[in-house]
N, C-alpha and C positions, 0 to 999 in steps of 0.2 A: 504494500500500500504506500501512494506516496501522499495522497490526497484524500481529508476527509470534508464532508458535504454534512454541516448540519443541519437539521429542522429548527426550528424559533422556539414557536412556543411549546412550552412544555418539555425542554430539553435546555436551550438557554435561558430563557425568559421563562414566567407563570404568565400569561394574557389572556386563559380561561376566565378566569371568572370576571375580568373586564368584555368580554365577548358577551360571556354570559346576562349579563347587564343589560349590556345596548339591546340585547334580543330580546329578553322580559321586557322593557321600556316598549318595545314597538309591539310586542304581540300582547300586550296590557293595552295597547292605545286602538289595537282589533279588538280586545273583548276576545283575543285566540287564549287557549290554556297553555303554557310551557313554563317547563319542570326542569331541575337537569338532569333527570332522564332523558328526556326528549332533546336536551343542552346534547349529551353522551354523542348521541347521532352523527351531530354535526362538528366533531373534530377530525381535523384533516380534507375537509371539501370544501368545495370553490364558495363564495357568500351566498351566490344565486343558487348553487344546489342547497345552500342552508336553508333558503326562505323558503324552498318549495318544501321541505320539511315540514318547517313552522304552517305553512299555510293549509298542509293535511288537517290540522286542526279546524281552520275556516270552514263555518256552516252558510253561509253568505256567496253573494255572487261568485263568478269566477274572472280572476285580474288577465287583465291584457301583461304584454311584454315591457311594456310604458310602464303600465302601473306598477309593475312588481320592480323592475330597476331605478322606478322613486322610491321605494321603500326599501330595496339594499342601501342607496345611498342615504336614506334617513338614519338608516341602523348603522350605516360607516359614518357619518357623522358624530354620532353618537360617543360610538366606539374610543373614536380619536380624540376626541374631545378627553374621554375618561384615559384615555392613556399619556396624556400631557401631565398626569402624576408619578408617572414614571421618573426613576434618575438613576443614577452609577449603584447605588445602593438597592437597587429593585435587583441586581444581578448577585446572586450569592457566591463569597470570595470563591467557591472552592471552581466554580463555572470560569472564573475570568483567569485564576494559576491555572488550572485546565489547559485552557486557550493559550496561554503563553508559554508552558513546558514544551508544548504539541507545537509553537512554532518555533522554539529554539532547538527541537528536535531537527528542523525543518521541512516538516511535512507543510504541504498547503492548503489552506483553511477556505472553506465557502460555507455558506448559507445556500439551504435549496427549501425556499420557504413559499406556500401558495396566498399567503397574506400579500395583498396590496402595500400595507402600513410597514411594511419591512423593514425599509431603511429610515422608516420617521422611528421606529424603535429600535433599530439599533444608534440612532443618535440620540435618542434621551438617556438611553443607556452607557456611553461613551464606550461601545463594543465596537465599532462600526471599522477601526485600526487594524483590528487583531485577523480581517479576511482579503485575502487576496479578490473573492468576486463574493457575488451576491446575485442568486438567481431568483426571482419572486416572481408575485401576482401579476408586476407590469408586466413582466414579459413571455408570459407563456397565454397559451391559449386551450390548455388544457391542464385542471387540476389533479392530485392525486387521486387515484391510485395510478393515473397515467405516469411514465418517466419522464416528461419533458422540462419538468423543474431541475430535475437531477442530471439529466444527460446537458444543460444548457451549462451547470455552474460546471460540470466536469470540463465541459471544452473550452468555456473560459480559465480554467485553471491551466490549459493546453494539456492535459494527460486522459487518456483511453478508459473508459470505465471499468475493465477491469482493475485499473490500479488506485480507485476510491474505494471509499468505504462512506457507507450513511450512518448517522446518528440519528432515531426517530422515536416517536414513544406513541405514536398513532400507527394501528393496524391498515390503512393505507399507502402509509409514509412504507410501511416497510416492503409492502407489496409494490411498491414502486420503486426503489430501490432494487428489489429483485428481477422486475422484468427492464429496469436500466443495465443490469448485468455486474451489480457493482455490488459490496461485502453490506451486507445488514446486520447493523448494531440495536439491538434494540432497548430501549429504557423505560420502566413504568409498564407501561399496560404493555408495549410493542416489545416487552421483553420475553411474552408468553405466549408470540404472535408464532402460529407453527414453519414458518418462511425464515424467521428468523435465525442468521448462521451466530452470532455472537449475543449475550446477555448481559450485561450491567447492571449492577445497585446503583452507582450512583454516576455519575456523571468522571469523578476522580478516576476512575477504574481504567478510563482509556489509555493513562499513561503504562499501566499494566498489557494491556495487547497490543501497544504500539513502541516500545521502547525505544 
């Protein structure tokens, strides 16, 4: 491996339950029910396949494509708004020596995240140094479980996907990861995901499989 490709949230960052948030706020303002049960669903997918989630719920008309891309960006408003509480200190120390052992090892570091809000959190977070690229929302057209997040920050780091490795903690992340061709790490829930080649407790543990 020379290359590893992180996931955002839930691996560097927590931005569940700021997600979690903006979606109860909009499906409170439909009169929709959402739980985070129903929250569970929607980690690791695009915003639009979120709300079509949330909107199984809706007993009422049915939204045109208009309608339903006002109200992602009501709920990304939202979102971004509550994540200007973020700072250096939202990133727990053990995430950010992590990141800096793993570059002075000198493997090279990406972001392969399906959030829009990407790079606006890795700048409140003052992360944003420690990656050679950063593949996200803007630039793909196809969210997880698809590869296209993955296969984008690998060629921007200029190396082959076999010679990356993904960190992910959503059961998509890592199914994506696998059919990019490239080693899946899994953390949290996506440590018990059956695709997954390597497992972590914690986040520190990489400097362990990657010496």
């Amino acid at each position: 491996m020379k290359g590893i490709i992180f996931d955002l949230g839930g691996v560097l960052v927590h931005t569940d339950e700021y997600h979690y948030q903006a979606w109860k706020i909009l499906a409170d303002r439909l009169n929709i029910y959402f739980d985070r049960t129903i929250n569970n669903r929607l980690r690791g997918v695009s915003r639009m396949e979120s709300l079509d989630i949330i909107l199984e719920g809706w007993q009422g008309r049915t939204f045109t494509q208009t309608e339903k891309e006002e109200l992602a960006q009501e709920k990304n408003a939202c979102y971004r708004k509550l994540l200007r509480q973020m700072t250096p200190q939202s990133v727990e120390p053990e995430v950010r020596d992590t990141l800096r052992q793993l570059h002075q090892r000198e493997y090279d570091l990406a972001v392969g995240s399906s959030s829009k809000n990407t790079k606006a959190i890795l700048t409140y977070t003052q992360l944003s140094g420690l990656f050679q690229a950063v593949s996200d929302g803007t630039n793909i057209t196809r969210s997880k479980p698809d590869p296209e997040v993955f296969l984008k920050a690998a060629d921007w780091l200029g190396l082959p996907p076999r010679e990356c490795a993904v960190v992910e903690d959503a059961p998509a992340g890592i199914q994506a990861a696998k059919s990019a061709g490239m080693l899946a790490v899994g953390l949290g829930e996506g440590a018990g995901c059956e695709q997954t080649d390597r497992s972590i407790v914690q986040l520190h543990d990489l400097l362990t499989l990657f010496p």
